[in-house]
C-alpha atoms as a printed R data frame, in Angstrom:
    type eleno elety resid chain resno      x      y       z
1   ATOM     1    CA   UNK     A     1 39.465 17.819 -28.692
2   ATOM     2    CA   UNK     A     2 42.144 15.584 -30.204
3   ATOM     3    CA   UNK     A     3 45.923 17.176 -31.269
4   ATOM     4    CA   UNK     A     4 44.970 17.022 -35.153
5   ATOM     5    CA   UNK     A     5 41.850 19.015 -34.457
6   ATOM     6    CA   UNK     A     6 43.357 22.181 -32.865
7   ATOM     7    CA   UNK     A     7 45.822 21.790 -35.739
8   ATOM     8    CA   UNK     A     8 43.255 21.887 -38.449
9   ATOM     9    CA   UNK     A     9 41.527 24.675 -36.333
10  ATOM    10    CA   UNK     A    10 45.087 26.672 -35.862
11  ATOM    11    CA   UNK     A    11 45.633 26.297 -39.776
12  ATOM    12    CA   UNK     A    12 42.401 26.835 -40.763
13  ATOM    13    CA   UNK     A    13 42.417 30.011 -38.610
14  ATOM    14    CA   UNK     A    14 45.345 30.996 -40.656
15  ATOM    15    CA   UNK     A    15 44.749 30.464 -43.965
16  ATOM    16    CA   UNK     A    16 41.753 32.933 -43.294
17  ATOM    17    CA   UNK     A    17 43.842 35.426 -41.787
18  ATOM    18    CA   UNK     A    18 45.684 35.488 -45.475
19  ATOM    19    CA   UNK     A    19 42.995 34.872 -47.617
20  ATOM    20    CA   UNK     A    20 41.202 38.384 -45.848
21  ATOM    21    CA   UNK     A    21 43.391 40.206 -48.142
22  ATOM    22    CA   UNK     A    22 42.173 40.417 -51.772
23  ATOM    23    CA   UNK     A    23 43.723 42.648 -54.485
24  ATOM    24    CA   UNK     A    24 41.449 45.875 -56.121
25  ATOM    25    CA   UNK     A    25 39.999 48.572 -54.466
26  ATOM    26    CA   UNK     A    26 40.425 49.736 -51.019
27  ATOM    27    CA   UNK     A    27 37.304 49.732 -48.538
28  ATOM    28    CA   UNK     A    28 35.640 52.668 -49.704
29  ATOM    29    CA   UNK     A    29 38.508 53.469 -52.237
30  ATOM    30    CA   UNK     A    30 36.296 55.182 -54.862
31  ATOM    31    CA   UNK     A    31 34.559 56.952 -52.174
32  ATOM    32    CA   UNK     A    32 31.246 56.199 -52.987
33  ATOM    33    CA   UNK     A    33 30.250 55.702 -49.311
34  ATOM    34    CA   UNK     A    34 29.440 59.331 -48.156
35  ATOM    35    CA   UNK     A    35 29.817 60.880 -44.984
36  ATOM    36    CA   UNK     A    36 26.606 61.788 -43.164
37  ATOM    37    CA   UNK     A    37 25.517 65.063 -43.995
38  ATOM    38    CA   UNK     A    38 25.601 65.804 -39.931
39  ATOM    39    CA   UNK     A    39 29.579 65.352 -40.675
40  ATOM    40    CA   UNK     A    40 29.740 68.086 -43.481
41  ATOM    41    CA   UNK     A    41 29.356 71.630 -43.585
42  ATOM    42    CA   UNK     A    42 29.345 72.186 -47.306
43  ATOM    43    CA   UNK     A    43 31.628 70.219 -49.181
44  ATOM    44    CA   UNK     A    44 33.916 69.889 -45.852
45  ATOM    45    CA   UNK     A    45 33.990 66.505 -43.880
46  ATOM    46    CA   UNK     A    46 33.996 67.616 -40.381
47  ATOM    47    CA   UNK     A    47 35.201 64.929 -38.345
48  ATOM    48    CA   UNK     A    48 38.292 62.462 -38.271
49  ATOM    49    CA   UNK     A    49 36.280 59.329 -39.091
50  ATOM    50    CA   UNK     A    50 32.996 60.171 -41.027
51  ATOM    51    CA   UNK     A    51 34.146 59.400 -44.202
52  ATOM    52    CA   UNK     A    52 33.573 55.501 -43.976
53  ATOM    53    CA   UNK     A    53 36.462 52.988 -44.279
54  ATOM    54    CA   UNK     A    54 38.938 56.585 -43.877
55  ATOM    55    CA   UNK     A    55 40.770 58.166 -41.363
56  ATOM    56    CA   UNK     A    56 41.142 61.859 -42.786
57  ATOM    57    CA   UNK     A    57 43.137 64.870 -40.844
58  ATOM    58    CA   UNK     A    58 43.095 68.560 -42.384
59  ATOM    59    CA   UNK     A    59 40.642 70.281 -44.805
60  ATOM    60    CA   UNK     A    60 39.173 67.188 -46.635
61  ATOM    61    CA   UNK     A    61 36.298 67.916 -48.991
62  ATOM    62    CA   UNK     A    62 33.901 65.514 -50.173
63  ATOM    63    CA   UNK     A    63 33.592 66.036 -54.017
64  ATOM    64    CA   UNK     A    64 30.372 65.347 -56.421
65  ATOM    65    CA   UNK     A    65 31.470 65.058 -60.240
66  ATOM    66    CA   UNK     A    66 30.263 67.662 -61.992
67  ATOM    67    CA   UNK     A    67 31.006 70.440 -59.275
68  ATOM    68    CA   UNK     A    68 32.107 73.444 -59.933
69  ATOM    69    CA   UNK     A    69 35.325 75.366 -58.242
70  ATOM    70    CA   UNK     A    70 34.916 78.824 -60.355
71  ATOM    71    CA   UNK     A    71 35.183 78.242 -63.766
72  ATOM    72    CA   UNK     A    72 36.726 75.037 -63.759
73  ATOM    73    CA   UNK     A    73 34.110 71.596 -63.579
74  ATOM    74    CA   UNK     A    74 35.603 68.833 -61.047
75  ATOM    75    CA   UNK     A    75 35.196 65.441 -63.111
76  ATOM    76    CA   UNK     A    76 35.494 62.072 -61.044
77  ATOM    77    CA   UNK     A    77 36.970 59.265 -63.172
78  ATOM    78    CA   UNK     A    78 34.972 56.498 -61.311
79  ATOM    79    CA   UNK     A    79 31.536 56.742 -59.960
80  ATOM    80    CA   UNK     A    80 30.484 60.236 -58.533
81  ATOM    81    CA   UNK     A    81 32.492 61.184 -55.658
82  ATOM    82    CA   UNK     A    82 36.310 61.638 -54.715
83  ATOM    83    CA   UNK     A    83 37.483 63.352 -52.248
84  ATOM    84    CA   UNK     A    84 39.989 66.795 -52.400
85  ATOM    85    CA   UNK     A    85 43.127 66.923 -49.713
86  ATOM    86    CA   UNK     A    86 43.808 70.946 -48.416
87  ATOM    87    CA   UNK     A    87 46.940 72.337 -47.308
88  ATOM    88    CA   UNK     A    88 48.382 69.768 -44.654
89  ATOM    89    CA   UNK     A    89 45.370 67.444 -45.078
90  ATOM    90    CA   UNK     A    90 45.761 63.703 -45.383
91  ATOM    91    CA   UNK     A    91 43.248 60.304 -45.702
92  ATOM    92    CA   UNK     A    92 44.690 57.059 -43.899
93  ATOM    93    CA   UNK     A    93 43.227 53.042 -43.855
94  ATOM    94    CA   UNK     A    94 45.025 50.184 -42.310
95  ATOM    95    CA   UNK     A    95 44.853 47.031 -44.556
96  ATOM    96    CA   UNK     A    96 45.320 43.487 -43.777
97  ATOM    97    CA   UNK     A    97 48.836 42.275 -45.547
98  ATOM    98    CA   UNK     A    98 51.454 39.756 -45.568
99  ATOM    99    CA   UNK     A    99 54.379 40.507 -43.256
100 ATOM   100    CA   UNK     A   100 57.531 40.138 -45.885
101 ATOM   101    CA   UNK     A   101 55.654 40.774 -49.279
102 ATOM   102    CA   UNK     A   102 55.469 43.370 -51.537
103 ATOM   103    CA   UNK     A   103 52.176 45.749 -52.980
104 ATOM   104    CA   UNK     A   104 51.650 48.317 -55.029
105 ATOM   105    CA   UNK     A   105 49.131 51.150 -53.572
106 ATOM   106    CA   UNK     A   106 47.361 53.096 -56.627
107 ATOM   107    CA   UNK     A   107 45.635 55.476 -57.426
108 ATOM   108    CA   UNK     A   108 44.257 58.855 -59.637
109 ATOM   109    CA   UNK     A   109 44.744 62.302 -59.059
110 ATOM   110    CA   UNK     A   110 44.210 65.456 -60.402
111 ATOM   111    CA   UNK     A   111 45.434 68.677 -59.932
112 ATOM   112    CA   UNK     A   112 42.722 71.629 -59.152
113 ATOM   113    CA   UNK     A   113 44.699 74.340 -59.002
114 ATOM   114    CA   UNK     A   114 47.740 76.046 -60.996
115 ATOM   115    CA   UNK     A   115 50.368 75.704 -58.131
116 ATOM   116    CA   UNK     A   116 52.672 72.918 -58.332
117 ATOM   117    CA   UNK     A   117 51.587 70.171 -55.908
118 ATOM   118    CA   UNK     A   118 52.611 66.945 -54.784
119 ATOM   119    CA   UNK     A   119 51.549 63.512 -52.463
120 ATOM   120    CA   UNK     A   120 53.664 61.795 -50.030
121 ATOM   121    CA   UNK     A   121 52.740 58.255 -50.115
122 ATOM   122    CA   UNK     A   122 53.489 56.407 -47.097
123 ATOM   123    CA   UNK     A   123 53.175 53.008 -45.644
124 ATOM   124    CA   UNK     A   124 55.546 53.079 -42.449
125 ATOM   125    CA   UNK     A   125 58.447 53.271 -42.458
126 ATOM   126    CA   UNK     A   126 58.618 53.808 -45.909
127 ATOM   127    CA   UNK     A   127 57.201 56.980 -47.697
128 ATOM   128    CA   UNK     A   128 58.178 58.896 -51.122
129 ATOM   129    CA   UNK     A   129 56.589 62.603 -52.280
130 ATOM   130    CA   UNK     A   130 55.360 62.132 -55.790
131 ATOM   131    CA   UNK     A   131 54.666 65.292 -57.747
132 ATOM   132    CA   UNK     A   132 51.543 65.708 -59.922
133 ATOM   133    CA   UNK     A   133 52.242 66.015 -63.455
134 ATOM   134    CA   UNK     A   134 49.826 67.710 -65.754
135 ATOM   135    CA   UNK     A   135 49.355 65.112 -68.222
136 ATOM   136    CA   UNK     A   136 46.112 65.602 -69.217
137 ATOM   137    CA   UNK     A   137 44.760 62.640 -70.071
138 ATOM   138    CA   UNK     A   138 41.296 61.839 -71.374
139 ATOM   139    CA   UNK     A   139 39.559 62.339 -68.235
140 ATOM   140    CA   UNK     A   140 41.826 65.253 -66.695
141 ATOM   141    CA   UNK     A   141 43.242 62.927 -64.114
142 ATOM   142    CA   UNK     A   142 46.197 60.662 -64.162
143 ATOM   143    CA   UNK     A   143 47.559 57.532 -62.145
144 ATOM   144    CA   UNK     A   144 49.899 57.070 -60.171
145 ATOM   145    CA   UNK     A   145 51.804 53.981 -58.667
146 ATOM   146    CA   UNK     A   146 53.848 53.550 -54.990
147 ATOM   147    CA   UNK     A   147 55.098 49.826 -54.239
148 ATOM   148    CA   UNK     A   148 56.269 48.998 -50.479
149 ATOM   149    CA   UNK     A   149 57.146 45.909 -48.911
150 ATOM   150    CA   UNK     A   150 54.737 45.006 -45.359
151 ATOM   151    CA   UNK     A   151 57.162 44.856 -42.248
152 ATOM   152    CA   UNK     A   152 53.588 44.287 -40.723
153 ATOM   153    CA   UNK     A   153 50.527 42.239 -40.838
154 ATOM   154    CA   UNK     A   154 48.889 45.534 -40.937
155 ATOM   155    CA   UNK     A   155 49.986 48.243 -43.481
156 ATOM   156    CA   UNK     A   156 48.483 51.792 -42.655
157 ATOM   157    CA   UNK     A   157 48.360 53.782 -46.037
158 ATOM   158    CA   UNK     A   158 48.298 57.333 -45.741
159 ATOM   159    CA   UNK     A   159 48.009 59.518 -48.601
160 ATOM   160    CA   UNK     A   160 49.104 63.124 -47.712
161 ATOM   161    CA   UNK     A   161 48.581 67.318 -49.134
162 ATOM   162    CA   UNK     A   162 52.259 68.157 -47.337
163 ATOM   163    CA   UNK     A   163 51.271 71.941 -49.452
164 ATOM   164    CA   UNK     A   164 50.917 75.013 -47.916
165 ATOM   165    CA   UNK     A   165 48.820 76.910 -50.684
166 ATOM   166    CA   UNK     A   166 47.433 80.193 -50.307
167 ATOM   167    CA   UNK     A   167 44.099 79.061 -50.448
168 ATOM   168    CA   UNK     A   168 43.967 76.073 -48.022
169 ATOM   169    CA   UNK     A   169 41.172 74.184 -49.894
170 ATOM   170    CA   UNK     A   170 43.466 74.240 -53.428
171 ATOM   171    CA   UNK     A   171 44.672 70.606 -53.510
172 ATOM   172    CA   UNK     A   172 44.599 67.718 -55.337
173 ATOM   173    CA   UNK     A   173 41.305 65.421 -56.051
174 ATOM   174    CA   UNK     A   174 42.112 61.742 -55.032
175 ATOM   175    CA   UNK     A   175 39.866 58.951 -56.464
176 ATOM   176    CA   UNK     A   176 40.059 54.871 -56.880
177 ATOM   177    CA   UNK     A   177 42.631 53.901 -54.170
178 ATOM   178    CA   UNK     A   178 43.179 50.674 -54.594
179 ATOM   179    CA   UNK     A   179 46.193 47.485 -53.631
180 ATOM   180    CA   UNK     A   180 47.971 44.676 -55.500
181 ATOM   181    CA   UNK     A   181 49.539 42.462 -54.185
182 ATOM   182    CA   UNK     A   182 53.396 41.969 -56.468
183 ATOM   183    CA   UNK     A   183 54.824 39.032 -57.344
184 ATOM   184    CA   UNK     A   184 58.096 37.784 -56.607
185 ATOM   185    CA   UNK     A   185 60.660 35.753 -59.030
């Protein structure tokens, strides 16, 4: 195999290895892909990686649109599922970036219960709490917006319930994660 050959292989290989990113939703970040029911018990995902594409840690619960928590009806902006974050509780997916650039992570959310609550948004080593207005838009949930700049060529996002409600399960509903990748002037 000639010099220019490994060369065009070498580059080739690269150019792949930045065109695996693409902006919109994360793997899985609308959460249609359900967990096997063998890795629920109720509405409760048991274990650390059944819901597909996530890492999750905590009281995670696996939300259909139109369920019910009392008297108040859980609505799902996109699709039919999201996913609610307990006390403590937190979802995580490592995503293929550009070492040196800078994304945006979004995202709804909606508040279930009357407590104040909050996220913290982290991609390492940077992280920021955001706290969940009550704006009340159309749909009941609103978006919200975290930019970071990759130190890595992989970027682990981790969206995290750092509440410690009375009732463990009362935290926010989390829907259509997604990443942009921002441009520079």
């Amino acid at each position: 195999m000639g010099a220019l050959t490994i060369l065009s292989v070498l580059l080739c290989a690269t150019c792949h290895v930045a065109l695996a990113f693409t902006d919109g939703l994360l793997g899985n970040g609308n959460f249609e892909l359900s967990p096997n029911p063998s890795d629920m018990k109720g509405t409760v995902v048991l274990r650390h990686n059944a819901l597909p594409k996530w890492e999750i840690s905590g009281l995670v619960e696996y939300i259909k649109s139109g369920q019910k928590q009392g008297d108040m009806l859980l609505i799902v902006p996109e699709g039919a599922f999201a996913v609610r974050l307990g006390n403590e509780a937190s979802i995580k997916q490592r995503v293929q970036v550009i070492n040196g650039m800078y994304y945006s992570i979004t995202f709804s959310a909606a508040r279930t219960c009357a407590q104040e609550e909050r996220l913290n948004v982290s991609v390492a080593p940077d992280s920021s709490v955001l706290p969940m207005q009550t704006l009340y838009s159309s749909n009941g949930w609103d978006s919200y917006a975290w930019a970071f700049q990759a130190e890595v060529d992989v970027a682990e996002i981790v969206i995290h319930n750092p509440g410690k409600e009375e009732d463990p399960a009362c935290g926010p509903l989390i829907d259509s994660v997604a990443i942009k990748a921002l441009q520079t002037v």
